[in-house]
N, CA, C and O atoms as a GROMACS GRO file, in nm:
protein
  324
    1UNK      N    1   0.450  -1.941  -0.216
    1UNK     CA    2   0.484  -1.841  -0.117
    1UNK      C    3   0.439  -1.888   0.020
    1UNK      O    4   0.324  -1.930   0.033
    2UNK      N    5   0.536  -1.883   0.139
    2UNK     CA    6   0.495  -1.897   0.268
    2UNK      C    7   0.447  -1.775   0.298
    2UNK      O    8   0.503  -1.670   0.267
    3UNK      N    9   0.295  -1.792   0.389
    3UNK     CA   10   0.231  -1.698   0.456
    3UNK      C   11   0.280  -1.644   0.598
    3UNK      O   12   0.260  -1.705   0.703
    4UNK      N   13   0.351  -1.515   0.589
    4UNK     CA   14   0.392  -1.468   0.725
    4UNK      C   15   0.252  -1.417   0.817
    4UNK      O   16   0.140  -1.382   0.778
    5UNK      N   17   0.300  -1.427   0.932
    5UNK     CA   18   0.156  -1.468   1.015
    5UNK      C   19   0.228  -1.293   1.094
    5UNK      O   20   0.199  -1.279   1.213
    6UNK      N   21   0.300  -1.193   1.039
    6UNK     CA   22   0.320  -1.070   1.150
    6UNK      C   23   0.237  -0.974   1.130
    6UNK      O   24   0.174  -0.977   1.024
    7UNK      N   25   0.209  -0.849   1.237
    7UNK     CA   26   0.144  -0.757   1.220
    7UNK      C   27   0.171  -0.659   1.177
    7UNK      O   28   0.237  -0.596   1.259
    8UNK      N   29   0.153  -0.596   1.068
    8UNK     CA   30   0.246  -0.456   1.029
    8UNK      C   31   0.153  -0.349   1.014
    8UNK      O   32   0.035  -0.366   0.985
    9UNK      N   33   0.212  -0.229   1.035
    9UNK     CA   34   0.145  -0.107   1.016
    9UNK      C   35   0.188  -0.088   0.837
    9UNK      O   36   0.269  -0.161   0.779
   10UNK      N   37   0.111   0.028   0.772
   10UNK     CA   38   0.131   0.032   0.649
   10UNK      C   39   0.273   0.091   0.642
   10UNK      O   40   0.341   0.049   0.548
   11UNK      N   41   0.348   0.209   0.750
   11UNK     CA   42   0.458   0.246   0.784
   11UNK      C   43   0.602   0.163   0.786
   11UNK      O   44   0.710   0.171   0.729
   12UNK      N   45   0.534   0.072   0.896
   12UNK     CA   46   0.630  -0.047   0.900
   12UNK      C   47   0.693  -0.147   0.783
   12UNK      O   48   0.808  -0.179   0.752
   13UNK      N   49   0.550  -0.183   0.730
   13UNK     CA   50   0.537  -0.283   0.598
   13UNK      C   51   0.618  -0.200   0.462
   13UNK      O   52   0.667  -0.260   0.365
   14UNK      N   53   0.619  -0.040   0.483
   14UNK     CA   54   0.666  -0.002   0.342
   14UNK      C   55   0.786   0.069   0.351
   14UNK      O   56   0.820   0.149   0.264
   15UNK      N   57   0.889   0.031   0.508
   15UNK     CA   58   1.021   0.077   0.571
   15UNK      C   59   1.072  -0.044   0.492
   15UNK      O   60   1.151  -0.040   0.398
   16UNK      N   61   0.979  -0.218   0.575
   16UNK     CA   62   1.052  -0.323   0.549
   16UNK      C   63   1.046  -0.360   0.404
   16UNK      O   64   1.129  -0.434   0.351
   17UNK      N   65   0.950  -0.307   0.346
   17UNK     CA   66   1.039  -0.293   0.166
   17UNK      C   67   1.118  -0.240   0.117
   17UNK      O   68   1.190  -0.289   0.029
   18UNK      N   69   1.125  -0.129   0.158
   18UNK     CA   70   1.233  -0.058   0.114
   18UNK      C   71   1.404  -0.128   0.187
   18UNK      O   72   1.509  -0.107   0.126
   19UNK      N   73   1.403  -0.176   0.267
   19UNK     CA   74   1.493  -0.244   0.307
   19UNK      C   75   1.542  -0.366   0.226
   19UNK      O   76   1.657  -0.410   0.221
   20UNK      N   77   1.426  -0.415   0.160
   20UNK     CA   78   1.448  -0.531   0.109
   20UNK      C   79   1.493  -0.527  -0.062
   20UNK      O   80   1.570  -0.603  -0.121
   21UNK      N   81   1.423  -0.423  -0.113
   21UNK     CA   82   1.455  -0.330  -0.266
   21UNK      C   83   1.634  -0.320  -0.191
   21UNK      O   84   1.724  -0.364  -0.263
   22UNK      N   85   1.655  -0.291  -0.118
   22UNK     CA   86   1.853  -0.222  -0.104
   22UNK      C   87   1.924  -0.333  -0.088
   22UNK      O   88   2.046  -0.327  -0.105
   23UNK      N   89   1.848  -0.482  -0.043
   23UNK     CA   90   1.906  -0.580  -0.014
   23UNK      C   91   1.916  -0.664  -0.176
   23UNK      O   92   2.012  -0.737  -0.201
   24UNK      N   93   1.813  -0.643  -0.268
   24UNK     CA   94   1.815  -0.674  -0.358
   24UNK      C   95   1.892  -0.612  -0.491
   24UNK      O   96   1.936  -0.655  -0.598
   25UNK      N   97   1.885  -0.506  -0.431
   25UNK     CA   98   1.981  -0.368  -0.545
   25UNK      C   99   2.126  -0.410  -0.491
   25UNK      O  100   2.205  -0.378  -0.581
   26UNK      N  101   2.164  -0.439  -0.435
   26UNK     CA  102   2.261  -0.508  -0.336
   26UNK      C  103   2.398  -0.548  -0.482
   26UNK      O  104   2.504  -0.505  -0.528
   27UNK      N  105   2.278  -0.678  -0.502
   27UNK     CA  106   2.372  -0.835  -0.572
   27UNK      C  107   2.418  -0.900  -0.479
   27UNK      O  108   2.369  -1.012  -0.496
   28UNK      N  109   2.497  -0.903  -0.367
   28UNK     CA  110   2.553  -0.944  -0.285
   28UNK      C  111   2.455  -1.062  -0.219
   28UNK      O  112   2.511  -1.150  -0.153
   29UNK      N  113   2.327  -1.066  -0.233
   29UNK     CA  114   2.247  -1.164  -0.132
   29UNK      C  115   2.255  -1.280  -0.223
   29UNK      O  116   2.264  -1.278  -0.346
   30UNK      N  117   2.251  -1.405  -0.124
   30UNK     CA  118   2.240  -1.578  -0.175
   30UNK      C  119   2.129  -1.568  -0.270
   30UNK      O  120   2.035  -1.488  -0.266
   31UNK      N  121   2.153  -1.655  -0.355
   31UNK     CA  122   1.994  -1.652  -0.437
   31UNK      C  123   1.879  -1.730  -0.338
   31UNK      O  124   1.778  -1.665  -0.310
   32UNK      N  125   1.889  -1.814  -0.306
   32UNK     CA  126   1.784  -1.871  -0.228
   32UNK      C  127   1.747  -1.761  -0.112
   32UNK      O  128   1.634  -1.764  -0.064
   33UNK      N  129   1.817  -1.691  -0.079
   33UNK     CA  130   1.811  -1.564   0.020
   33UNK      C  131   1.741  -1.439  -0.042
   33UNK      O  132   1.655  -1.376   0.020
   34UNK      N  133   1.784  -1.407  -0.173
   34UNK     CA  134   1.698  -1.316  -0.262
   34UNK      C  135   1.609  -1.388  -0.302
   34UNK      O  136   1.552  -1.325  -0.392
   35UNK      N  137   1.540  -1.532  -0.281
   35UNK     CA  138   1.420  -1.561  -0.297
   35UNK      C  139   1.327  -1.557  -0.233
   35UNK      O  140   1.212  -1.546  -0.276
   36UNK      N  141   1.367  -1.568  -0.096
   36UNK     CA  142   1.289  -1.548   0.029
   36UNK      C  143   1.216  -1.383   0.051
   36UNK      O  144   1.104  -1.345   0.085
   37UNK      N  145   1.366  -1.301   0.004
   37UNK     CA  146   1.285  -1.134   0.030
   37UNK      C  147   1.250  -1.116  -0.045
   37UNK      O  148   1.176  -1.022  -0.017
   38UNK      N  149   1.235  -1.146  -0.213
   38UNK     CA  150   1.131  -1.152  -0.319
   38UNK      C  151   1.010  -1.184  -0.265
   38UNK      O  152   0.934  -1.088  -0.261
   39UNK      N  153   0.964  -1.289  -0.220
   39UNK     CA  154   0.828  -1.364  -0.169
   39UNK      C  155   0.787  -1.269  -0.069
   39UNK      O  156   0.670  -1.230  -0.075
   40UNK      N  157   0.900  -1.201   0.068
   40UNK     CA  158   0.854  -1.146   0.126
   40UNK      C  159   0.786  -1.000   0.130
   40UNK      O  160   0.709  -0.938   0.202
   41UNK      N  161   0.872  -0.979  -0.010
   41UNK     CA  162   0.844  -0.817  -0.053
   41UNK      C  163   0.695  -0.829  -0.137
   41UNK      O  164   0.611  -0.750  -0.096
   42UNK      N  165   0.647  -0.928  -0.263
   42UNK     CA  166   0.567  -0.933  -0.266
   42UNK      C  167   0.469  -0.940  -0.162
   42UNK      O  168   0.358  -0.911  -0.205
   43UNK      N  169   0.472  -0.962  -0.061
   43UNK     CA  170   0.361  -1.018   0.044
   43UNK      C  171   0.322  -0.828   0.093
   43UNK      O  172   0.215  -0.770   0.083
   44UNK      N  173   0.428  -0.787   0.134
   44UNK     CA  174   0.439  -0.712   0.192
   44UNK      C  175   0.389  -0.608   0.093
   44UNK      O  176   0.325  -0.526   0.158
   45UNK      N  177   0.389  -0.568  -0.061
   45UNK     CA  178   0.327  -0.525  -0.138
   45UNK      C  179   0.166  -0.518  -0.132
   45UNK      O  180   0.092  -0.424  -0.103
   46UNK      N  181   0.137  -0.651  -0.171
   46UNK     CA  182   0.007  -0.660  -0.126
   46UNK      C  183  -0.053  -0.603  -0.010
   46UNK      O  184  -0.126  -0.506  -0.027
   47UNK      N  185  -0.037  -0.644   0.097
   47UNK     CA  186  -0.035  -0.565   0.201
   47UNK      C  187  -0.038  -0.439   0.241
   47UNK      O  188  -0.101  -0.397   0.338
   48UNK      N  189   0.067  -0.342   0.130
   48UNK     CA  190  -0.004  -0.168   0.111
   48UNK      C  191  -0.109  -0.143   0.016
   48UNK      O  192  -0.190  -0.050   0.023
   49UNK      N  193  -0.104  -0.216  -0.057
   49UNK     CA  194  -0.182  -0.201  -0.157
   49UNK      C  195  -0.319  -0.244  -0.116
   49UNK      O  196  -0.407  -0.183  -0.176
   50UNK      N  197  -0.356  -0.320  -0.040
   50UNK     CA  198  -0.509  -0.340   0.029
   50UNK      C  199  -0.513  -0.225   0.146
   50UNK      O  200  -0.628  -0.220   0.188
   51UNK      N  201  -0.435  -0.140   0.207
   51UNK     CA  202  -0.428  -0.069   0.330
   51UNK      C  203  -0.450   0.073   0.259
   51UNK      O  204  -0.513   0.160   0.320
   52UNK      N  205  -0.391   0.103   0.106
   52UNK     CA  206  -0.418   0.218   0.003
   52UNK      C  207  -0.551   0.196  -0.049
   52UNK      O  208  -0.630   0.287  -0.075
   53UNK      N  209  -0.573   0.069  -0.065
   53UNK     CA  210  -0.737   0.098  -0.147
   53UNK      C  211  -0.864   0.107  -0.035
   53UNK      O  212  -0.970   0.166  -0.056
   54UNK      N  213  -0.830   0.035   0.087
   54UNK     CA  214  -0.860   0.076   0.188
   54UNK      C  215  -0.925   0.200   0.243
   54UNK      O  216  -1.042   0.238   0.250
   55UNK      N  217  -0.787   0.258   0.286
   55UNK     CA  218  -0.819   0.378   0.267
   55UNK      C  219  -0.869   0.497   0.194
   55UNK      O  220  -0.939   0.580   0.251
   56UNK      N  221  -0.838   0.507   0.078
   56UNK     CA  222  -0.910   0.551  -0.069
   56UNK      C  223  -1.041   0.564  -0.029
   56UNK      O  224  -1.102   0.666   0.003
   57UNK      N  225  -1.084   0.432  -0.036
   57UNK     CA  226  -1.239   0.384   0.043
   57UNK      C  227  -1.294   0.484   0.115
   57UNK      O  228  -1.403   0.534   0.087
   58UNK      N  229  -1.243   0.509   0.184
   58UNK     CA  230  -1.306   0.595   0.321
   58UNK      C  231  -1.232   0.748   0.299
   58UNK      O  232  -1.227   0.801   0.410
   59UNK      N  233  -1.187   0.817   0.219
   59UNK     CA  234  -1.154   0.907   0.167
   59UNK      C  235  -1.301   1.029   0.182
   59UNK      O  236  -1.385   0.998   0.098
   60UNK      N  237  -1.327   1.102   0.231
   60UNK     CA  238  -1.410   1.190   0.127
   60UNK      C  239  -1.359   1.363   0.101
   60UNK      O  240  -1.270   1.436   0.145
   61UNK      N  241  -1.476   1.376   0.002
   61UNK     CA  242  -1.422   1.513  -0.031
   61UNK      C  243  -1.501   1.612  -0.001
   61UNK      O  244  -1.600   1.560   0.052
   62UNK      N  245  -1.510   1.689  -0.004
   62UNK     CA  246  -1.574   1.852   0.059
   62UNK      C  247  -1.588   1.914  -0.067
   62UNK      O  248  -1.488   1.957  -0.123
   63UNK      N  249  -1.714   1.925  -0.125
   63UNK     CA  250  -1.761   1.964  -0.277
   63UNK      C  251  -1.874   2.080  -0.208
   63UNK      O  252  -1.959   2.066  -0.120
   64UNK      N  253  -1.833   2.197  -0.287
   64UNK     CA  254  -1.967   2.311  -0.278
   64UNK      C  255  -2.075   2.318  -0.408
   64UNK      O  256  -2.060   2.335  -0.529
   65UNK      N  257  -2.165   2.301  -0.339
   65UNK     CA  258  -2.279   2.268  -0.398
   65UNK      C  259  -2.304   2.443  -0.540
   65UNK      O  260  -2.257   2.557  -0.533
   66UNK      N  261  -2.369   2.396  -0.616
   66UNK     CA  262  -2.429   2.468  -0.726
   66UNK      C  263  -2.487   2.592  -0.642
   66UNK      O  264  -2.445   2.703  -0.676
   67UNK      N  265  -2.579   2.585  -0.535
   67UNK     CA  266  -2.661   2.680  -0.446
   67UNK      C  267  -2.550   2.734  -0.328
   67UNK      O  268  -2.590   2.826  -0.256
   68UNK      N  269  -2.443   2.694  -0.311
   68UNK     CA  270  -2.333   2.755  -0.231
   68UNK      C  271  -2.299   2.680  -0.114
   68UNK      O  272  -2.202   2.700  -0.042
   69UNK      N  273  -2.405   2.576  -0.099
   69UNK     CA  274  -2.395   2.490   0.033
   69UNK      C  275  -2.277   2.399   0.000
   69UNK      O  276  -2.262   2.370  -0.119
   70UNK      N  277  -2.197   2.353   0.084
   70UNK     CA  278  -2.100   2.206   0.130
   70UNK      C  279  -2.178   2.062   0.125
   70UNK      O  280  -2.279   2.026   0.187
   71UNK      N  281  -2.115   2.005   0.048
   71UNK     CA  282  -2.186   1.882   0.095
   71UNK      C  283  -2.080   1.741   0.089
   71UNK      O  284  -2.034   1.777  -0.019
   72UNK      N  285  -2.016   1.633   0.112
   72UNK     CA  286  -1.908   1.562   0.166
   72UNK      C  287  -1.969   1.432   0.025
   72UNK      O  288  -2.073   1.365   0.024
   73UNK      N  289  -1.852   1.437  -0.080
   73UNK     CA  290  -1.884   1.284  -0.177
   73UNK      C  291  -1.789   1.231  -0.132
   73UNK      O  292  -1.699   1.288  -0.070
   74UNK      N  293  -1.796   1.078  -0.162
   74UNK     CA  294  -1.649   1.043  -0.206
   74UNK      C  295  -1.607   1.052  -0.334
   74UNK      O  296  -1.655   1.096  -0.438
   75UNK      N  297  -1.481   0.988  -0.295
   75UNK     CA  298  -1.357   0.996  -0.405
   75UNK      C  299  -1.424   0.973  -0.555
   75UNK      O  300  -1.450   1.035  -0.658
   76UNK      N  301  -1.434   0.834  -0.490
   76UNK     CA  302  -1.508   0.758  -0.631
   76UNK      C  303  -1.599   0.797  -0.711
   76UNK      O  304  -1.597   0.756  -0.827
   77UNK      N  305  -1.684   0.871  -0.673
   77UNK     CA  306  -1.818   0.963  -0.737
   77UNK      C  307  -1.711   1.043  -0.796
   77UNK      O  308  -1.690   0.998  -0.909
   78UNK      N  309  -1.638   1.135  -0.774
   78UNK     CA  310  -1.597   1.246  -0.865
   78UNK      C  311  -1.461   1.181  -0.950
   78UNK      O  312  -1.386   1.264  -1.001
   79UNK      N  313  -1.427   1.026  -0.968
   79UNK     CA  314  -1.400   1.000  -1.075
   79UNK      C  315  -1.430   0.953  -1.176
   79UNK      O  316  -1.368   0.949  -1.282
   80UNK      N  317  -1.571   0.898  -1.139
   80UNK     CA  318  -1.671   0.883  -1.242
   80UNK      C  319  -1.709   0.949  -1.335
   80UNK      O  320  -1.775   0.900  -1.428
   81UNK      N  321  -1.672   1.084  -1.327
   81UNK     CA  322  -1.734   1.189  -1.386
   81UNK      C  323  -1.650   1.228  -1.494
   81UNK      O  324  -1.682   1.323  -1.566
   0.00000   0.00000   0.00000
């Protein structure tokens, strides 16, 4: 796979997949041409998928305490459970 060197928002990055899924649902594209937006769609996969776990990351939740108070976990703590 060649490494594209562009900047994408997670918005951008998961428009230009979906563009590329219609180009591929297609049939109509060169194969060496549907190899290129294969490589590029993977890339671009990855790419939400580190920007989703990412975010996840920094997620928290607003849990009321046993005594009635608020107190802020994350995500991850209350799937542990």
């Amino acid at each position: 796979m060649t490494a594209r060197k562009t900047a994408h928002t997670f918005e951008s990055a998961m428009k230009r997949l979906e563009e590329i899924v219609g180009l591929l649902e297609n049939g109509d594209t060169p194969l060496e041409k549907a190899i290129d937006l294969y490589e590029e769609g993977l890339e671009l996969s990855q790419f939400c998928s580190t920007r989703l776990k990412g975010a996840e990351a920094r997620f928290k939740k607003l849990v009321k305490t046993m005594d009635g108070q608020f107190e802020i976990s994350d995500l991850e703590q209350d799937r542990g459970s």
